[in-house]
SEMI-795338 format. One record per residue: residue in one letter; x, y negated, z negated of N, C-alpha, C in turn. Coordinates in pm, whole numbers, padded with zeros to 5 digits, always signed. Atoms other than C-alpha are relative to their C-alpha. Example, Ala and Ser with C-alpha at 12.3 -4.5 7.8 and 13.67 -1.06 7.14 Angstrom:
A+00089+00119+00000+01230+00450-00780+00090-00120+00000;S-00082+00119+00006+01367+00106-00714-00077-00109-00073;
***
This chain:
X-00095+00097+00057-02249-00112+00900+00143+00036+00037;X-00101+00053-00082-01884-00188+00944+00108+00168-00090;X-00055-00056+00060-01650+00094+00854+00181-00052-00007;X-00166+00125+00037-01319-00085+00634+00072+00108-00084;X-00161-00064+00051-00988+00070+00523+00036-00125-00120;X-00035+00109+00097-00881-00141+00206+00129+00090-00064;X-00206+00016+00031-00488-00157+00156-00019-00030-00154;X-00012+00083+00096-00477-00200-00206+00158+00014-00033;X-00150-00022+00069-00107-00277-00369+00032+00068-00099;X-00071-00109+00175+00072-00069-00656+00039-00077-00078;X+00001+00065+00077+00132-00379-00771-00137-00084-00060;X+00130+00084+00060-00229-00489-00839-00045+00122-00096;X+00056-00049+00106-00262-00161-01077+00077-00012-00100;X-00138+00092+00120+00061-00272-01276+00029-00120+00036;X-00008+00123-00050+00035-00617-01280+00143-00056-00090;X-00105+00065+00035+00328-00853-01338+00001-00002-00157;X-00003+00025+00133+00451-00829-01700-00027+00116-00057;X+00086-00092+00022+00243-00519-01737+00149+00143-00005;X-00128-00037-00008+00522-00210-01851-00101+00126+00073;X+00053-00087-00103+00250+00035-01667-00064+00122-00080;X-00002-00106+00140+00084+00240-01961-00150+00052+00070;X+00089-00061-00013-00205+00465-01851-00144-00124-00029;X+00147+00061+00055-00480+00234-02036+00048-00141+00140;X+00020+00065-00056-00342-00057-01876-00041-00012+00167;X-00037-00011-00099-00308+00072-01517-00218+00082+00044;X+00151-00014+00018-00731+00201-01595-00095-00111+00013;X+00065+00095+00034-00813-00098-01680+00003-00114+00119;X-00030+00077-00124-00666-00320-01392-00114+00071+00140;X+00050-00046-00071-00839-00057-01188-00170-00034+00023;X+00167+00066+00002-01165-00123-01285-00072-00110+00021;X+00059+00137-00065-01153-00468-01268+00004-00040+00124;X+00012+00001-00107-01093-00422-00914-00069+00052+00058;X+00146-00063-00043-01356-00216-00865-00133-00067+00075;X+00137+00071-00071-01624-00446-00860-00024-00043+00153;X+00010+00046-00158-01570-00611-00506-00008+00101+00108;X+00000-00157-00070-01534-00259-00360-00101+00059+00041;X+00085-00115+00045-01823-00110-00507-00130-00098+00072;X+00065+00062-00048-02022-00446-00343+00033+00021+00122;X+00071-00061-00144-01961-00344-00038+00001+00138+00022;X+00095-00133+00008-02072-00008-00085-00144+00012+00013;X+00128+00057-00019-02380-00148-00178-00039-00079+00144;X+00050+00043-00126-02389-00323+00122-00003+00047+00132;X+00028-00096-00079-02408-00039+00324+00186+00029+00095;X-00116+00016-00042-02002-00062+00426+00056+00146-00020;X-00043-00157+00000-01823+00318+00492+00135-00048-00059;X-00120+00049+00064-01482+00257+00257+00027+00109-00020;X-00122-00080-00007-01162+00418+00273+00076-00109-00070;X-00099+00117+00036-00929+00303+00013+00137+00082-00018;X-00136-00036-00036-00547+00313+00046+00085-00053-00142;X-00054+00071+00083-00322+00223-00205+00184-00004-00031;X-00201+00004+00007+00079+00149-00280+00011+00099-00129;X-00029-00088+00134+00284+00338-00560+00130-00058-00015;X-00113+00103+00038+00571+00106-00582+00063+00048-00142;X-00044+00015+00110+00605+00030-00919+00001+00181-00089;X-00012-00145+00037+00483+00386-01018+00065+00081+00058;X-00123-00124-00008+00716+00621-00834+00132-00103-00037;X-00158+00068+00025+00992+00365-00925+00012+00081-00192;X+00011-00017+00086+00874+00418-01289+00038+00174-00065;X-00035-00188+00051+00893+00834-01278+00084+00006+00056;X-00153+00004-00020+01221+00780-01111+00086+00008-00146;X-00089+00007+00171+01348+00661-01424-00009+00110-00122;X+00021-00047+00133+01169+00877-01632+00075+00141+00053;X-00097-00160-00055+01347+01224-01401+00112-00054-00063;X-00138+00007+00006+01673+01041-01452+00017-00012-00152;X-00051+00025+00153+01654+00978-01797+00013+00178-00056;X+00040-00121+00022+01544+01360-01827+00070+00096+00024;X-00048-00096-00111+01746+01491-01633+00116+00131-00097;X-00126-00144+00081+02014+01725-01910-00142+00063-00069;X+00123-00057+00033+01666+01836-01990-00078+00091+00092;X+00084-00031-00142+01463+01903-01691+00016-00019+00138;X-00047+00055-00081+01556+01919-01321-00092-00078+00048;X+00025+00079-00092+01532+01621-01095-00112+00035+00146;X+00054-00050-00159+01247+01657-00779+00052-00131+00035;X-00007+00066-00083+01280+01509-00505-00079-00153+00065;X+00040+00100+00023+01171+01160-00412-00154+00004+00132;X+00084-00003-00063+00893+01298-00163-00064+00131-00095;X+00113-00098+00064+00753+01549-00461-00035-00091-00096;X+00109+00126+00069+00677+01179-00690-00046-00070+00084;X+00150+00100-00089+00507+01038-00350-00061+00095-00086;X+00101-00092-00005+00309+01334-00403-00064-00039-00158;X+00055-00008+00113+00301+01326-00819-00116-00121-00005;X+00062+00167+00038+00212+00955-00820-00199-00003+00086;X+00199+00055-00125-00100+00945-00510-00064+00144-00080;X+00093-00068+00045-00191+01246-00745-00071-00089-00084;X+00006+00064+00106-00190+01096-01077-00109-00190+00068;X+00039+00147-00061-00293+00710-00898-00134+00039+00068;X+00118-00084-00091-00595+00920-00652-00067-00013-00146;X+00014-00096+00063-00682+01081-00996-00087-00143-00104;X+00010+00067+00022-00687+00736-01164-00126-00074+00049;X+00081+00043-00097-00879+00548-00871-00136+00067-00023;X+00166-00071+00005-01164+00800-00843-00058+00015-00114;X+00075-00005+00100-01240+00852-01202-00053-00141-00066;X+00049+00110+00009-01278+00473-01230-00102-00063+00073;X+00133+00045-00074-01481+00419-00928-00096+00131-00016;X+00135-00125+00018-01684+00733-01018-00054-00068-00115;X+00030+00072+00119-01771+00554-01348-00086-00117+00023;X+00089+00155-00075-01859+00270-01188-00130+00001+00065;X+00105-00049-00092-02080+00383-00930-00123+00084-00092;X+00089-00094+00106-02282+00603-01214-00081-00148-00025;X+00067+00131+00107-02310+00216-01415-00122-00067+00137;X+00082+00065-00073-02463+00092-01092-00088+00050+00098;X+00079-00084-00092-02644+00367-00915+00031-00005+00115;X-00009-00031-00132-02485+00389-00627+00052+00196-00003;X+00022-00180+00014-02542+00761-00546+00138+00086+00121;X-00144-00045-00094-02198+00879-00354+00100+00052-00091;X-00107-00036+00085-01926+01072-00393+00120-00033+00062;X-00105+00085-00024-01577+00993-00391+00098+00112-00035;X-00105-00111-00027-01259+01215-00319+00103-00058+00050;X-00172+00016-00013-00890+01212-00324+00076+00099+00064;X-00057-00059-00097-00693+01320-00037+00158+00037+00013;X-00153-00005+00029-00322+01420-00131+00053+00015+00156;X-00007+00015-00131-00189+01303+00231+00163-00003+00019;X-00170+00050-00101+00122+01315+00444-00028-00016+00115;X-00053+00123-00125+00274+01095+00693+00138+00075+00048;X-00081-00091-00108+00487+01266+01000+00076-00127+00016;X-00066+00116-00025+00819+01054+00993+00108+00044+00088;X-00119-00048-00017+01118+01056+01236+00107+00078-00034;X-00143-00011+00125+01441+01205+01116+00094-00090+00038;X-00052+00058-00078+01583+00958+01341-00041-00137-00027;X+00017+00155-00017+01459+00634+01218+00090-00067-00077;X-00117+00040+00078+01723+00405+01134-00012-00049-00153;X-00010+00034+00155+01565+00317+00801+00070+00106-00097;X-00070-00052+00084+01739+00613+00662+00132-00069+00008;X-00135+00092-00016+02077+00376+00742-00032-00065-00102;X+00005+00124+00012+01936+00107+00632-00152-00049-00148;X+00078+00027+00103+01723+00076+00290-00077-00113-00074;X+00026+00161+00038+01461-00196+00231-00142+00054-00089;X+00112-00056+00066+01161-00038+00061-00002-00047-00152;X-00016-00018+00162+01136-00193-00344-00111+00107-00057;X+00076-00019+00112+01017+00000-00583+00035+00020-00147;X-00064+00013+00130+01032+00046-00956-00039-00147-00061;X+00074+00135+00040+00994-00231-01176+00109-00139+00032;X-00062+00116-00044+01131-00598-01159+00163-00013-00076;X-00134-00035+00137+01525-00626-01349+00025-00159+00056;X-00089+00105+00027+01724-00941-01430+00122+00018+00089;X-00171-00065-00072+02064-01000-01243+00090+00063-00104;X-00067-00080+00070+02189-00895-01511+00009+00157-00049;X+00027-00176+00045+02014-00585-01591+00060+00048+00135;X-00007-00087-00116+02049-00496-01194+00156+00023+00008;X-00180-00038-00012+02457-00515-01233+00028+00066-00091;X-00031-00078+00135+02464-00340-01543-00048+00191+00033;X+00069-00163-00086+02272-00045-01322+00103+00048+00091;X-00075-00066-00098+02465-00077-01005+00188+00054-00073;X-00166-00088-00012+02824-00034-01198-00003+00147-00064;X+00039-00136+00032+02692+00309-01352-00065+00105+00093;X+00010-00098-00024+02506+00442-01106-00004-00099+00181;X-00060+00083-00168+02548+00377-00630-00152-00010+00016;X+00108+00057-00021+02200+00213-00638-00036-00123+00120;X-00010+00148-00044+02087-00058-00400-00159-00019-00037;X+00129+00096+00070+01872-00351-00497+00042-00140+00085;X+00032+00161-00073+01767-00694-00356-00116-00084-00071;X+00096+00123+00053+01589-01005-00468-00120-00002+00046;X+00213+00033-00071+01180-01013-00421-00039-00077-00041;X+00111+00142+00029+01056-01328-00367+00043-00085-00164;X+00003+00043+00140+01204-01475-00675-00071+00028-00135;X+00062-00059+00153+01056-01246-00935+00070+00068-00066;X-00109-00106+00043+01411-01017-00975+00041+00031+00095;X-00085-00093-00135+01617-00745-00825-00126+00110-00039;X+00027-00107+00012+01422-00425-00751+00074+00119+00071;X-00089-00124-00057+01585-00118-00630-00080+00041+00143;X+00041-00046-00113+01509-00027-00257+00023+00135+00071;X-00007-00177-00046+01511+00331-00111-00035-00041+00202;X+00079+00009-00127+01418+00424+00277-00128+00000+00005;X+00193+00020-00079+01078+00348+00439+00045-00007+00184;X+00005+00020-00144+01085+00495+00798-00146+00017+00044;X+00160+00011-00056+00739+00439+01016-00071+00128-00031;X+00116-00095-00017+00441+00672+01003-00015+00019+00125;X+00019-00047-00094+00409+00841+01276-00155+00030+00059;X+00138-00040-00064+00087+01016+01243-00029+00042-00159;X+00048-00013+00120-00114+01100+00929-00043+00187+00056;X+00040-00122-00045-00152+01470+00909-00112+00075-00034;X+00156-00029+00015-00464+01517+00733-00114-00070+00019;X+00059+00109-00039-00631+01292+00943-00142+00059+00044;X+00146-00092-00056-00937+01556+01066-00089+00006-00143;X+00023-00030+00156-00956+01631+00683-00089-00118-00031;X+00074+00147+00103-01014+01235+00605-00121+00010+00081;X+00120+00016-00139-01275+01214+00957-00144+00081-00058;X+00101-00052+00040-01472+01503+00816-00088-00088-00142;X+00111+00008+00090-01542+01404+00442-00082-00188+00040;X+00046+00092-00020-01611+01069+00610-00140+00034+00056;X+00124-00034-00035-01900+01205+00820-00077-00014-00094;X+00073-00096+00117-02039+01363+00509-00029-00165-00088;X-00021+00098+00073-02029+00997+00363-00001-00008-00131;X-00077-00029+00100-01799+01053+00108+00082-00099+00006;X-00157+00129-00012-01544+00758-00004+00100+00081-00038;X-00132-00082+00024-01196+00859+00045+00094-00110-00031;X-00149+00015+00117-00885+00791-00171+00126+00015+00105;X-00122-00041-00106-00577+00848+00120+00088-00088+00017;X-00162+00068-00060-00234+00814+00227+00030-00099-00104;X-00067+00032+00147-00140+00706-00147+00138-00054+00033;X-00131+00035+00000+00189+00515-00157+00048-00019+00160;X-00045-00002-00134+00196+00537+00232+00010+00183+00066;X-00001-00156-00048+00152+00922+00231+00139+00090-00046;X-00114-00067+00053+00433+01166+00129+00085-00015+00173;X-00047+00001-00159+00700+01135+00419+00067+00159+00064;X-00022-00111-00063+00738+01448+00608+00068-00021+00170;X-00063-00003-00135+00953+01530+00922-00048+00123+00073;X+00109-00094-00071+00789+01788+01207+00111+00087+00086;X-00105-00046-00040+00995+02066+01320-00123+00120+00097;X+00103-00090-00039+00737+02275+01584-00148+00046-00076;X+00145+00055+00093+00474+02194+01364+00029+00060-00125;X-00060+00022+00196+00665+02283+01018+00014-00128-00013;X+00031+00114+00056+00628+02005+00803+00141+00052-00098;X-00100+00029+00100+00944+01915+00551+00005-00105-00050;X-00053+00075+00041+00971+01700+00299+00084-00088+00013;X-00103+00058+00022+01163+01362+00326+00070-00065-00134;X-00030+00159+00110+01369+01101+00037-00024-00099+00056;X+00026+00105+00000+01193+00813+00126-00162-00051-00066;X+00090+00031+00060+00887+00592+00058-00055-00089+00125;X+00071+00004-00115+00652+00525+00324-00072-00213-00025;X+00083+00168+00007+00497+00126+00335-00146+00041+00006;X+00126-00050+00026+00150+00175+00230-00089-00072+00116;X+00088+00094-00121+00026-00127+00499+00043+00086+00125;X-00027-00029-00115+00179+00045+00768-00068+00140+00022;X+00087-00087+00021+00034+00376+00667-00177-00004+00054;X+00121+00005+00051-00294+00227+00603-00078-00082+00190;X-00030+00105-00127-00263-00009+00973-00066+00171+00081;X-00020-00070-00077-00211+00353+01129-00148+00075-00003;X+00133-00122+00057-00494+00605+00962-00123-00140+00035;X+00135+00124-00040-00766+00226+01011+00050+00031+00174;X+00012+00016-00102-00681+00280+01378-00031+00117+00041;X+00040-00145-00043-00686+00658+01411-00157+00036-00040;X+00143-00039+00031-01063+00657+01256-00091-00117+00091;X+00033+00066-00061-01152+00352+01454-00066-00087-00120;X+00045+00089+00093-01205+00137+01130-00027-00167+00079;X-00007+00200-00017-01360-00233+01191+00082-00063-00058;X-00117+00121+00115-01139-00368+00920+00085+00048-00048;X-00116-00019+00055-00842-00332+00810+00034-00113-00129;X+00052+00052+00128-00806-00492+00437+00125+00044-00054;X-00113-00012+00093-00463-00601+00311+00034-00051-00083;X+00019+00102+00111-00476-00666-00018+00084-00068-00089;X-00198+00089+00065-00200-00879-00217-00043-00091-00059;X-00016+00109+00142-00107-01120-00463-00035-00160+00029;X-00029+00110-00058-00153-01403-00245-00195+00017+00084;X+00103-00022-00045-00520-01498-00157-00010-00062+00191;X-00006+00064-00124-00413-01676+00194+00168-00004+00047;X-00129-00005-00077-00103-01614+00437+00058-00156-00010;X-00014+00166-00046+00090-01969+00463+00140+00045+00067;X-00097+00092-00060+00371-02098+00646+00083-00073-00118;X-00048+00066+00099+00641-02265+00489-00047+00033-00162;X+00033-00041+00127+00564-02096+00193+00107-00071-00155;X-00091+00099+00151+00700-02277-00173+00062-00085+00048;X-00042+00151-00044+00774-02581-00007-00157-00064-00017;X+00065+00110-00004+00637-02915+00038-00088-00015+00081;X+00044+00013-00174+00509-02875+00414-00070+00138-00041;X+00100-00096-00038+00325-02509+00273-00101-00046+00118;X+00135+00002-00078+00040-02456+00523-00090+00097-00050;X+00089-00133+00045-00213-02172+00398-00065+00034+00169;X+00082-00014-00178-00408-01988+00751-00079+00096-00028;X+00127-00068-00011-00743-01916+00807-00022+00121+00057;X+00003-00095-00123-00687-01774+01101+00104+00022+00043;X-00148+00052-00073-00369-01688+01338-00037+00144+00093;X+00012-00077-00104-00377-01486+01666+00127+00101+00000;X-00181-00085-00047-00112-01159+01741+00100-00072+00031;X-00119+00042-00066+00061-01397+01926+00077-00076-00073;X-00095+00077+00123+00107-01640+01624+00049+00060-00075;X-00053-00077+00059+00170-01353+01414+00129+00010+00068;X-00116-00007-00046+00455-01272+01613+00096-00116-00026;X-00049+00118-00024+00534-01613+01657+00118-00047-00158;X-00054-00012+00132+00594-01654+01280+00118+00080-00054;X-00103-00094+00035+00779-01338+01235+00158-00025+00014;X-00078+00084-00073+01003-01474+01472+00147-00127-00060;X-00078+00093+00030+01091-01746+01306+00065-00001-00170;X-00046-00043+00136+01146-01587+00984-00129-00057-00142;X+00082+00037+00113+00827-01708+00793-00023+00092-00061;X+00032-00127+00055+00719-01385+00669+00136+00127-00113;X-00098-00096+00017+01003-01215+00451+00000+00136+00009;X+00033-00156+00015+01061-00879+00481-00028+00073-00110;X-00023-00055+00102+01088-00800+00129-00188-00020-00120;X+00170+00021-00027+00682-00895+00140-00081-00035+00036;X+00123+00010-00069+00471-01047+00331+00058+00060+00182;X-00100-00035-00073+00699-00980+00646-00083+00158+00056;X+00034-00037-00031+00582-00587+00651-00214+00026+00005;X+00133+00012-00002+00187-00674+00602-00004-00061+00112;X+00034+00087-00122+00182-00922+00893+00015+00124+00119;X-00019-00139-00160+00360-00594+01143-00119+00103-00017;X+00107-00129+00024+00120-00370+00979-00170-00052+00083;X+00136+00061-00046-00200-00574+01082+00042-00001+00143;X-00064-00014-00149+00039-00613+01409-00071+00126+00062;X+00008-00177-00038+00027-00232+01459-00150+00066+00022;X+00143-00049-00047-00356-00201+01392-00029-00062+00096;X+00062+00044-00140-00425-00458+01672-00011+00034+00133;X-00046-00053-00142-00204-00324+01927-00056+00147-00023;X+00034-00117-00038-00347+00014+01863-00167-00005+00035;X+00168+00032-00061-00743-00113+01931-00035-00044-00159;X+00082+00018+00098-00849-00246+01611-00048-00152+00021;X+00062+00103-00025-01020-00536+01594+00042-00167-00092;X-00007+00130+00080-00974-00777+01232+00086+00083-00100;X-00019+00021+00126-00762-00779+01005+00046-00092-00099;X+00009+00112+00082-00798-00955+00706+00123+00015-00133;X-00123-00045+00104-00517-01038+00427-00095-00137-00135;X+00056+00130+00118-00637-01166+00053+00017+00064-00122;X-00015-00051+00097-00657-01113-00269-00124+00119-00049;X+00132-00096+00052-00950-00798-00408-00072-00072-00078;X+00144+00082+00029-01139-01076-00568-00069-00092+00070;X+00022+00100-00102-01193-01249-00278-00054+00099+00131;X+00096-00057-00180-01298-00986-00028-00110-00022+00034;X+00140+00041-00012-01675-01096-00032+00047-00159+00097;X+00004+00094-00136-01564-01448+00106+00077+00016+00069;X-00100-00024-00131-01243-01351+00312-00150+00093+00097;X+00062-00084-00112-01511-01106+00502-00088-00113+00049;X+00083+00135-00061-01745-01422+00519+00053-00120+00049;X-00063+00087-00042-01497-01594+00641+00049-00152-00046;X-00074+00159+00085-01409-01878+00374+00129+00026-00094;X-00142-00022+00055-01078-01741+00271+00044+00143+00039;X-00049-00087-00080-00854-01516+00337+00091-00025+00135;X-00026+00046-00169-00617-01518+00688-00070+00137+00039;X+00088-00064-00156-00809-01354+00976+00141+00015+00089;X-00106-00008-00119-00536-01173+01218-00086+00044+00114;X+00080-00051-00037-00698-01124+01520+00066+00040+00168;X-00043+00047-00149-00608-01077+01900-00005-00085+00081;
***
């Protein structure tokens, strides 16, 4: 059977509205489970990936509030806390699961880093949200206290943006290959991986926050995954999106992908880096990837929803 990489978002374990409380962020989990755990059963090798958005935005706040208390880490030691804590989350829910339904496997969490430039201009240039959603009001009431930047997403608020420079290379990528053999489901490259810079093969810590699709694009091409599986709020890519003229797409070739980008359909601030990321697995040999919502992966894979990116 087909071996699939599944992108999940950090916003599908804190859902909109949701202030991100342990039970709730369990509970979301589980109900995403199910579609997962069906293709397990169906003999499918799964690797799942996941964002940390909202959660390292969230222990941001909680260092800074802390801070005449306890010192501040660094914003590449809460990648790390979060794809612990979130890994830690993940597996004890799909281990639960898998018990209720006899599927006999085990499942492991891979605390991963991602080899980044020091040279990529996203340290200039900051577009990454995370944290939770604010009012214009709340977000000006932030920036005149503290030199924050923030931008509008998609008409849901301001969120605060940090750097996100590319993945280079995943560095415990032999690590993931092995317990895959062993057919073991793996948990990896959390949040997009912790971002590390490579100095003669020392590894260092960066401040940024890695794009979990682009991560997830890179590690599905380095294992030679069939699928690539980016999952989001949105069960079908469109065109003209919140207009009159929407289009929704089944399908769309690299070249329309591009094509789109191009013309600015895709914002950057979200769908924008999912479309390059599926980009990135194509041009590196992958084959499909599919964009939808996690209750829909049974027919996006059967091909009645979902967009299909393909070459």
């Amino acid at each position: 059977m087909s071996k699939v990489v599944l992108a999940i978002g950090g916003n599908a374990i804190i859902k909109e509205g949701q202030i991100g409380t342990i039970e709730e962020q369990q509970k979301n989990i589980m109900e995403s489970s199910e579609p997962v755990l069906e293709l397990m059963e169906q003999g499918h090798t799964v690797v799942i990936t996941h964002g940390n958005g909202p959660q390292v935005g969230n222990t941001l706040i909680r260092g800074e509030m802390a801070k005449s208390v306890v010192p501040e880490y660094s914003l590449d030691v809460l990648d790390a806390e979060t794809q612990g804590n979130l890994g830690y989350l993940i597996q004890q829910a799909f281990k639960n699961k898998m018990v209720e339904r006899n599927i006999d496997k085990t499942i492991a969490t891979i605390v991963t880093q991602s080899v980044v430039s020091k040279d990529d201009p996203a340290f200039q240039n900051p577009t990454k949200p995370i944290g939770p959603f604010y009012s214009k009001e709340e977000m000006e009431k932030i920036v005149e206290d503290r030199n924050l930047t923030f931008v509008e997403d998609s008409g849901r608020g301001y969120r605060r943006v940090v750097a996100s420079p590319k993945p280079l290379k995943i560095v415990e990528k032999e690590a993931i290959e092995a317990l895959l053999e062993k057919d073991i489901t793996v948990i990896t490259a959390g949040g997009g991986g912790i971002p590390v810079i490579e100095n003669n093969g020392q590894l260092e810590g960066v401040e940024a926050v890695i794009d979990k699709d682009f991560a997830s694009a890179l590690l599905a091409a380095d294992i030679n995954a069939d699928y690539l599986f980016i999952l989001t709020g949105v069960e079908q890519v469109a065109i003209n999106f919140g207009t009159p003229n929407q289009q929704n797409l089944l399908e769309m070739t690299i070249d329309d992908a591009l094509r789109y980008l191009e013309e600015g359909q895709f914002p950057k601030g979200s769908m924008g880096p999912k479309i390059e990321a599926a980009i990135l697995f194509l041009q590196k040999g992958g084959k499909n990837v599919i964009i939808t919502t996690i209750d829909k992966l049974q027919d996006a894979l059967a091909g009645k929803t979902g967009t299909r990116i393909v070459m």
